[in-house]
MARBA-3410 file (N, C-alpha, C, O; in Angstrom, 1 decimal):
58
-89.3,-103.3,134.3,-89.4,-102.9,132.9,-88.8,-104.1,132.1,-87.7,-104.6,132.4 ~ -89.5,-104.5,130.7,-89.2,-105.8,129.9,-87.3,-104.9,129.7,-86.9,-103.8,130.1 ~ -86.5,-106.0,128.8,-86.0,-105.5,128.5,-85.7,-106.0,127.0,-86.1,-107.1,126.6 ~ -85.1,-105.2,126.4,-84.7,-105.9,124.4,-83.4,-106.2,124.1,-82.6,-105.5,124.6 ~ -82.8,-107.5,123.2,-82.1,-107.6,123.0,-82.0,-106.8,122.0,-82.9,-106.4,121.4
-80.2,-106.4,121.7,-80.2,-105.2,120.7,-78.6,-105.7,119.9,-77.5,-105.5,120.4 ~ -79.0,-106.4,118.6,-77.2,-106.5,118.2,-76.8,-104.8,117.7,-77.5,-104.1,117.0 ~ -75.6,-104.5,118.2,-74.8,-103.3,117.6,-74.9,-103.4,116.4,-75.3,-104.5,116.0 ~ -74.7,-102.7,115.8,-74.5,-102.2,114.1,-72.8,-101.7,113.9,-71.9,-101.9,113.1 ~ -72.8,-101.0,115.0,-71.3,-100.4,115.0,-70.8,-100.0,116.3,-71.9,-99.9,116.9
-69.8,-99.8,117.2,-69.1,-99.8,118.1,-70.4,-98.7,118.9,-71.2,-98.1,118.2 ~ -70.3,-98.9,120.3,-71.4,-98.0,121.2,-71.0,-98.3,122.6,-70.7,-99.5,122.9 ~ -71.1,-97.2,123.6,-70.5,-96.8,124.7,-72.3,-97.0,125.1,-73.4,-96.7,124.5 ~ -72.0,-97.6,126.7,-73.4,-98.1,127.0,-73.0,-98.2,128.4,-72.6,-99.3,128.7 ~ -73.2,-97.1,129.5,-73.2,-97.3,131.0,-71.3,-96.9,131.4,-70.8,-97.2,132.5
-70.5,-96.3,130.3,-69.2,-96.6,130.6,-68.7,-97.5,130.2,-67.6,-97.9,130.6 ~ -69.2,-98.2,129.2,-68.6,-100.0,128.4,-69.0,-99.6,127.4,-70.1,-99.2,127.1 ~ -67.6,-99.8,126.6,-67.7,-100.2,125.4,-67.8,-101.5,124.7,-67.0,-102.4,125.0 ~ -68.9,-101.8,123.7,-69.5,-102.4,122.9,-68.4,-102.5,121.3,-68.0,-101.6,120.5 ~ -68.1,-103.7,121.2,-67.8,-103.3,119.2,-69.5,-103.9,118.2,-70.6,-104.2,118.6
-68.8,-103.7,117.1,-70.1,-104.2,115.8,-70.3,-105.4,116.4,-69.3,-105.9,116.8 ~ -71.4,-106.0,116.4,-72.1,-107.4,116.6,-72.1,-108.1,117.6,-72.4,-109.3,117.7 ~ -71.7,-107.0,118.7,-71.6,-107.0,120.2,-73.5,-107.4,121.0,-74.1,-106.4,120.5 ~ -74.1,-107.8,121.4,-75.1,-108.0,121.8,-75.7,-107.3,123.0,-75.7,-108.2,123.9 ~ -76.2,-106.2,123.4,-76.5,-105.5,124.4,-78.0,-106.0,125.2,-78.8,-106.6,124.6
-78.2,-105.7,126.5,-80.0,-105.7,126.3,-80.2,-104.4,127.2,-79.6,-103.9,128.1 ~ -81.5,-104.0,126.5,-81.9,-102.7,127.1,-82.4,-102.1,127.4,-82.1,-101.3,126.5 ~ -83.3,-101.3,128.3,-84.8,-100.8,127.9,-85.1,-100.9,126.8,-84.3,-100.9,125.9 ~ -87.2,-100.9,126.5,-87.6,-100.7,125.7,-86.8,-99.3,124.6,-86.2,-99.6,123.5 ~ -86.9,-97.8,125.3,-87.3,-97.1,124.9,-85.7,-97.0,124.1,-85.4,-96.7,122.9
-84.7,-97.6,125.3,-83.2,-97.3,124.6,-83.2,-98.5,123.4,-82.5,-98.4,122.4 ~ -83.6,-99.2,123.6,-83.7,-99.9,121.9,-84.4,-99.3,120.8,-84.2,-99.6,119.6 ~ -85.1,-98.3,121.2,-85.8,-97.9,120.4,-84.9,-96.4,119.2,-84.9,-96.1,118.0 ~ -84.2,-95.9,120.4,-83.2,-94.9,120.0,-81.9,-95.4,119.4,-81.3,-94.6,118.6 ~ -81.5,-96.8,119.6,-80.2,-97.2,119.4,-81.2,-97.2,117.6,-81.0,-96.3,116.7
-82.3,-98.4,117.7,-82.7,-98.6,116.0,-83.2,-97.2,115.7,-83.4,-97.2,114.5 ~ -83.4,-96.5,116.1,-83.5,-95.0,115.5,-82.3,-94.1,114.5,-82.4,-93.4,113.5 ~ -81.0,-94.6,115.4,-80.1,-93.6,115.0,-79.0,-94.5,114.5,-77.8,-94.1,114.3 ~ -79.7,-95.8,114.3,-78.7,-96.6,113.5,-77.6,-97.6,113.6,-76.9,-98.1,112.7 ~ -77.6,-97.7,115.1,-76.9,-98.0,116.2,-76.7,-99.0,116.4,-75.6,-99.4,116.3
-77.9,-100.2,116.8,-78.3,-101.5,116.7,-79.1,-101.9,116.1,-79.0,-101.5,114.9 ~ -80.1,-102.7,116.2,-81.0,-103.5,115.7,-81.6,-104.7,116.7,-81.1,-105.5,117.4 ~ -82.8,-104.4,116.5,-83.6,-105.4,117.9,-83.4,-106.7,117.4,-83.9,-106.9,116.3 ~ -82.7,-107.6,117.9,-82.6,-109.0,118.0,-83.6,-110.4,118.2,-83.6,-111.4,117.4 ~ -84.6,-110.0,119.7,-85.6,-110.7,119.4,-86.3,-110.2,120.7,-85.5,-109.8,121.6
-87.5,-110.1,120.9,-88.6,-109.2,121.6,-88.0,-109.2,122.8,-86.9,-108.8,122.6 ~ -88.3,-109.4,123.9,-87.6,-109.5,124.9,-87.1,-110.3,126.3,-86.9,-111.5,126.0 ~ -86.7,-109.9,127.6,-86.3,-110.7,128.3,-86.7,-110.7,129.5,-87.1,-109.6,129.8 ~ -86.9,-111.6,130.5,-87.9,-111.8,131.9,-87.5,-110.3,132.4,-87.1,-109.5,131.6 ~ -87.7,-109.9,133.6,-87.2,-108.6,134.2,-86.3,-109.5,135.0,-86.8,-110.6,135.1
-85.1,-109.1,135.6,-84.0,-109.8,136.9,-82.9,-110.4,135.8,-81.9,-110.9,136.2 ~ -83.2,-110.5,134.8,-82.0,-111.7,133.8,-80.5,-110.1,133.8,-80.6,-108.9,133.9 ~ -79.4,-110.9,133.4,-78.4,-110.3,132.8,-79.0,-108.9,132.3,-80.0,-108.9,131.6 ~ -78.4,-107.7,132.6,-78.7,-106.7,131.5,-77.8,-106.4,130.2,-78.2,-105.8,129.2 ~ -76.7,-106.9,130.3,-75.7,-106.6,129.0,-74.9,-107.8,128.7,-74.2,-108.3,129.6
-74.8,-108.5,127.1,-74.3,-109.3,127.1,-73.3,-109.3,125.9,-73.8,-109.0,124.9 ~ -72.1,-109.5,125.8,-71.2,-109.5,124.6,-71.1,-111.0,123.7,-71.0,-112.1,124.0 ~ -71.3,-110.6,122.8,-71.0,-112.4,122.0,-69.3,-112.9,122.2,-68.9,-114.0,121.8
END
């Protein structure tokens, strides 16, 4: 499954880790889709090979 980069918007618990604002996550499609839904994050830039890093902090 692709995955999406997603900058936080505001602090978010993700797998047991906490994230702050401007924290950079990657995610499934569909969970990027809920994070920009409920105001959470914001997709960053389309996506990432499948096997790379799944979560990344700035």
């Amino acid at each position: 499954m692709k995955k999406i980069k997603v900058a936080l918007l505001k602090p978010h618990t993700d797998a047991g880790k906490s994230y702050g604002q401007g924290d950079e996550i990657e995610v499934d499609e569909p969970t990027a889709d809920w994070l920009s839904k409920n105001g959470i994050g914001e997709r960053s830039d389309s996506s990432i090979a499948e096997g790379s890093p799944t979560k990344k902090s700035k």
